[in-house]
Each structure stands twice: as structure tokens, then as C-alpha cells.
N, C-alpha and C positions, 0 to 999 in steps of 0.2 A: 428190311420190309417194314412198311411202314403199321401203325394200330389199323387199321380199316382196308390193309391191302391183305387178300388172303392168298396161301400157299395154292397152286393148281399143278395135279400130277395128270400122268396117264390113266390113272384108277380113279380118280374125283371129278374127272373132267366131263364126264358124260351127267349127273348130277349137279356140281358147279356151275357149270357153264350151258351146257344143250336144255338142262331143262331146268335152268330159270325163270321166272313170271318178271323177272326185271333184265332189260338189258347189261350186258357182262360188258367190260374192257379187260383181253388179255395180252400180257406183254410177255413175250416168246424173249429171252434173253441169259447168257450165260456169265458164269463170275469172270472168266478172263476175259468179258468186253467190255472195253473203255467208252464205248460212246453207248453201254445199254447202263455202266453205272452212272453216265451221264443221265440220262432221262430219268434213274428211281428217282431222284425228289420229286419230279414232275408227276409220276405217276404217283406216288404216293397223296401229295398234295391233292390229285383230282381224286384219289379215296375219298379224304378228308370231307370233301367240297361235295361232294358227290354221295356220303351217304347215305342211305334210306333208296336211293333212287336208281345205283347202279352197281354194281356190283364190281371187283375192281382185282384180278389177280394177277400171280404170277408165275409165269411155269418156266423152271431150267432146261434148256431143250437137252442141255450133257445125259440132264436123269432122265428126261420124259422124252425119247427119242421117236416113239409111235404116235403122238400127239403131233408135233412139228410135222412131222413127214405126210399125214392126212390131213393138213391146212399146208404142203408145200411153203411153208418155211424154210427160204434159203438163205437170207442172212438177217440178222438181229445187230438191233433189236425191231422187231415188227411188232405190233400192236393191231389186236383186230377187233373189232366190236360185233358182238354176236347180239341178236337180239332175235327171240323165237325160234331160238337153235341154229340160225342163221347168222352166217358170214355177210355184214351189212357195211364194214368200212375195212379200211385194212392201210393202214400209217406203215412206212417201213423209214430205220434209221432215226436218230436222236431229233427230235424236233422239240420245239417251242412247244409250252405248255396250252397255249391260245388254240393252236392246230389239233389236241388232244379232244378238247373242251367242244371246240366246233362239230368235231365230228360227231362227241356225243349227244349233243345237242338238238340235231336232227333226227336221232330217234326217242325222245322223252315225249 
């Protein structure tokens, strides 16, 4: 995990994420997935890119399995952009950093 990406559970997530003043990107992802250890640079990287302005984490659906389940999370790695405790985009599978970017872009 990258400096600017933060850990997100099922107990931090109602804080973290729902009641943010800044739009969140969370990426739903587990360690034996090869296409979710695919995209951390990418997410880490739009931390980076991205701080001050979005907020940027990431939850293991293995540990946080009541998180996943009420945002219907069925496969990972999915990525959703919350913004005003709102589900406003929602990436599923390893993508290009570009398609991360876009997405957040429409809500800043």
C-alpha cells in the first residue's frame, strides 16, 4: 500500500468513506488476486496524484466481508467512487490507470 493510500475496514468505513467532505476511491480487492495486485500501482499512483483532493483506499473484502456485501461486490478488483456517501462510479477488473483518473475527474 502505497504512502497516500489508506487501510479501509468494516469499522472505519462509515467515517472514511460515507462521511467524507472529499470524494473517496475504494478498491475492494483480496491478496490471492492477481489482476487486483495488478492495478495497486495504479491505485497507489492516483493516491499520489490525487492528494489533498481525493481520498484514496483500500479494503480486503477476505477481512471486511459486510463492507463488500452492501456495495454487492462480486468480483475484484472493483473500484467505486463514492462522493457525498454516494456510489457515483464503479470500475470493475484491472484497468488502465487513465480509466481510474477519468472517472474521478468527473466528480472534482
Amino acid at each position: 500500500m502505497g504512502a497516500n493510500t489508506i487501510e479501509i475496514t468494516d469499522n472505519n468505513f462509515e467515517t472514511e468513506v460515507l462521511k467524507s467532505s472529499t470524494p473517496v476511491l475504494v478498491d475492494f480487492w483480496a491478496a490471492w488476486c492477481a489482476p487486483c495486485r495488478a492495478i495497486a500501482p495504479a491505485v497507489d499512483a492516483v493516491a499520489d496524484e490525487y492528494k489533498g483532493r481525493v481520498k484514496v483506499g483500500k479494503l480486503d473484502v477476505d477481512s471486511n466481508q459486510a463492507t463488500g456485501a452492501r456495495f454487492n461486490v462480486r468480483g475484484i478488483p472493483t473500484l467505486l467512487v463514492f462522493k457525498d456517501g454516494q456510489v457515483k462510479e464503479q470500475i470493475v477488473g484491472a484497468v488502465d490507470k487513465s480509466v481510474i483518473t477519468k472517472a474521478l475527474d468527473k466528480h472534482l
